[in-house]
SEFIKOL-979197 format. One record per residue (C-alpha): x, y, z. Coordinates in Angstrom, 2 decimals. Each point is the difference from the previous one (the first is absolute). Layout:
<pts>
+---------+---------+---------+
|       X |       Y |       Z |
+---------+---------+---------+
|       X |       Y |       Z |
...
+---------+---------+---------+
</pts>
This chain:
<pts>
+---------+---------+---------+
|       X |       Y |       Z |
+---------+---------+---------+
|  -19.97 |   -8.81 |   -3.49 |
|    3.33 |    1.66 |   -0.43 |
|    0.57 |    3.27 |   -1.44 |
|    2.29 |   -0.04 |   -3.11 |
|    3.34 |   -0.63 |   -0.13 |
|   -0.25 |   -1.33 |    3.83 |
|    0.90 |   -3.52 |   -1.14 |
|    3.30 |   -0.93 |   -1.74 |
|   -2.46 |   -1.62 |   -2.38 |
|   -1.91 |    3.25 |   -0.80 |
|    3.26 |    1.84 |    0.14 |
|    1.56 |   -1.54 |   -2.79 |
|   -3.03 |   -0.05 |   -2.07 |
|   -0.38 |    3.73 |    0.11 |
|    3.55 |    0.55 |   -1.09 |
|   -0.68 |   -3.04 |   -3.03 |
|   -3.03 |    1.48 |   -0.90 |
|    1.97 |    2.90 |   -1.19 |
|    3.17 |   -1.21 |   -0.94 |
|    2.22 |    2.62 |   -0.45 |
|    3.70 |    0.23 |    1.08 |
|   -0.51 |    3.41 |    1.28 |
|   -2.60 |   -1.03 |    2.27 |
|    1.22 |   -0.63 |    3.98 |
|   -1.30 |   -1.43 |    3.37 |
|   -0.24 |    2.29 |    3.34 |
|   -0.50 |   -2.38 |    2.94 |
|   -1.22 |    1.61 |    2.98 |
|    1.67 |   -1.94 |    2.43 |
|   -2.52 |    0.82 |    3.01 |
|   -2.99 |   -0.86 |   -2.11 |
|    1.47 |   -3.25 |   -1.18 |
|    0.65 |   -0.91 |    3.72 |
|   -3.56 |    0.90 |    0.88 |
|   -2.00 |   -3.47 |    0.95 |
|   -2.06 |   -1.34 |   -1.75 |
|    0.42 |    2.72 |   -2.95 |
|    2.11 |   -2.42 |   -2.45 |
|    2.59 |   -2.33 |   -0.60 |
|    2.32 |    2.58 |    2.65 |
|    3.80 |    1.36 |   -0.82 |
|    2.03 |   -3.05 |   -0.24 |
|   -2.10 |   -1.49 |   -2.47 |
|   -0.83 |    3.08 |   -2.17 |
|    3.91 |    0.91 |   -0.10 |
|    0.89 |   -3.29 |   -1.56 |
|   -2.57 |   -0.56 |   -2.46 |
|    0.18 |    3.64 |   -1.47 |
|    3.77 |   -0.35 |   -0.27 |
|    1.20 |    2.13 |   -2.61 |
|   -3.28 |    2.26 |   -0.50 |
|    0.55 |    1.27 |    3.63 |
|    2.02 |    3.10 |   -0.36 |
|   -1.18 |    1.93 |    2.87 |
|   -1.15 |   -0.39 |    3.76 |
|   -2.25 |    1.90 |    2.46 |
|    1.38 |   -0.85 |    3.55 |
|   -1.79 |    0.59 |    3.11 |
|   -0.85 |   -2.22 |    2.64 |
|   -3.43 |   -0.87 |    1.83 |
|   -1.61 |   -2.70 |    2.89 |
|   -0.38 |   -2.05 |   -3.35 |
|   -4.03 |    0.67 |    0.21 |
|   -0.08 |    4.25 |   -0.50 |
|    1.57 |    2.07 |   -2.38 |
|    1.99 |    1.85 |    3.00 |
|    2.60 |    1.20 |   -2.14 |
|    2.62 |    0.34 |    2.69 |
|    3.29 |   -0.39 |   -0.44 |
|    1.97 |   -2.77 |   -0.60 |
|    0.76 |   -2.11 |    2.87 |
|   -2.16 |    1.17 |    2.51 |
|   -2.78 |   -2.56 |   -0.79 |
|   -0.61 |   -3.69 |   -1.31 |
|    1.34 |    0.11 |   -3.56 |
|    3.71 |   -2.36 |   -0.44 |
|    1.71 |    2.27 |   -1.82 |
|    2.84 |   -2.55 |   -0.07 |
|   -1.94 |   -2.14 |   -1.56 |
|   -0.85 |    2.47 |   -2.82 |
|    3.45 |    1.38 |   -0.60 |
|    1.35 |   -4.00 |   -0.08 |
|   -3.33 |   -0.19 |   -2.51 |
|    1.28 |    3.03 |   -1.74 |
|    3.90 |   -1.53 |   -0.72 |
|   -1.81 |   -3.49 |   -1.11 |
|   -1.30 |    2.18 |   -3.14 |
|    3.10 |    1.80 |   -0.47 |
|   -2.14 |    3.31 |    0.85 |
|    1.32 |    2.96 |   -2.02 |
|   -3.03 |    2.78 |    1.05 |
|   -0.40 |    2.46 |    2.41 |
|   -0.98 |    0.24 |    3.97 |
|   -2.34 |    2.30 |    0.42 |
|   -0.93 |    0.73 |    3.60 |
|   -3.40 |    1.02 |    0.75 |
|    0.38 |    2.74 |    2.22 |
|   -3.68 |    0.75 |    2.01 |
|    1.86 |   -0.25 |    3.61 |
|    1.76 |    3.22 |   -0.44 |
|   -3.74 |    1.58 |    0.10 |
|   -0.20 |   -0.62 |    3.67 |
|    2.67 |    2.65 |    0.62 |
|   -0.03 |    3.98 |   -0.30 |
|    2.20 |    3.10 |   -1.54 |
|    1.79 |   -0.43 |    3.55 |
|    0.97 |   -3.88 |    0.08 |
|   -0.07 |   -1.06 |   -3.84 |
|    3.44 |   -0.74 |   -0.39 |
|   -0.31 |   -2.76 |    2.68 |
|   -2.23 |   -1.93 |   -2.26 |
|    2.17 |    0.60 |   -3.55 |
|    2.86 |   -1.47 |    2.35 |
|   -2.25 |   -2.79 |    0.61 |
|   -0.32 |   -0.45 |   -3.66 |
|    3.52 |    0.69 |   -0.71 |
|    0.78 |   -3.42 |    2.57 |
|   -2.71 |   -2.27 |   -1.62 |
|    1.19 |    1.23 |   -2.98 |
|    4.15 |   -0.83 |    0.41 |
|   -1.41 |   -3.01 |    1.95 |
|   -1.89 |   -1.49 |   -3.24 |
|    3.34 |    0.80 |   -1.90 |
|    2.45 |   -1.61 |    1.92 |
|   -2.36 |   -2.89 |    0.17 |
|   -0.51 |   -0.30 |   -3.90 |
|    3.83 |    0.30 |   -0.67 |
|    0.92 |   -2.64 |    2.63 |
+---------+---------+---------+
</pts>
């Protein structure tokens, strides 16, 4: 049994069941990706199509909700950005950001440098 909106199927029926313009899809990229939760990433990108305005990005072993950052685990996030220009993807890329946790007052700027890369590295990717 899937929870909802963890199928492309479900998804979409949430956002038809209310029908309103104003209305827009998140997809959390790392949940999508995790197996067997749902259709996973590619799918859900191209069937929500317009509705998806906005993206959670994080990566994972595609089985825990590691929230790590992207490209350091099992997610293709090639795949997803070429997903992403299929749909003519106009929304934001939000990074989720847990990693920087594992550092202190001393060493935090080390991990929002790490974030600054995956970040520029996303972009360059997307505008390619």
């Amino acid at each position: 049994c899937f929870a909802a909106c963890a199928t492309s199927e479900s998804f979409l029926a949430h956002i038809n069941a209310i029908n309103d313009d104003f209305l827009i899809a998140c997809l959390d990229i790392g949940h999508a990706e995790m197996r067997p939760s749902g259709s996973g990433m590619i799918p859900m990108i191209h069937a929500l199509g317009k509705h998806l305005q906005a993206l959670h990005i994080h990566d994972n072993d595609l089985k825990h909700d590691d929230h790590a950052l992207p490209f350091t685990m099992s997610i293709d996030f090639v795949a997803m950005i070429q997903a992403l220009k299929e749909i003519n993807y106009q929304g934001d890329l939000t990074l989720e950001a847990d990693h920087v946790n594992r550092y202190d007052a001393a060493n935090v700027q080390i991990g929002i440098t790490e974030l600054y890369e995956v970040a520029k590295r996303l972009k360059e990717m997307f505008e390619a």
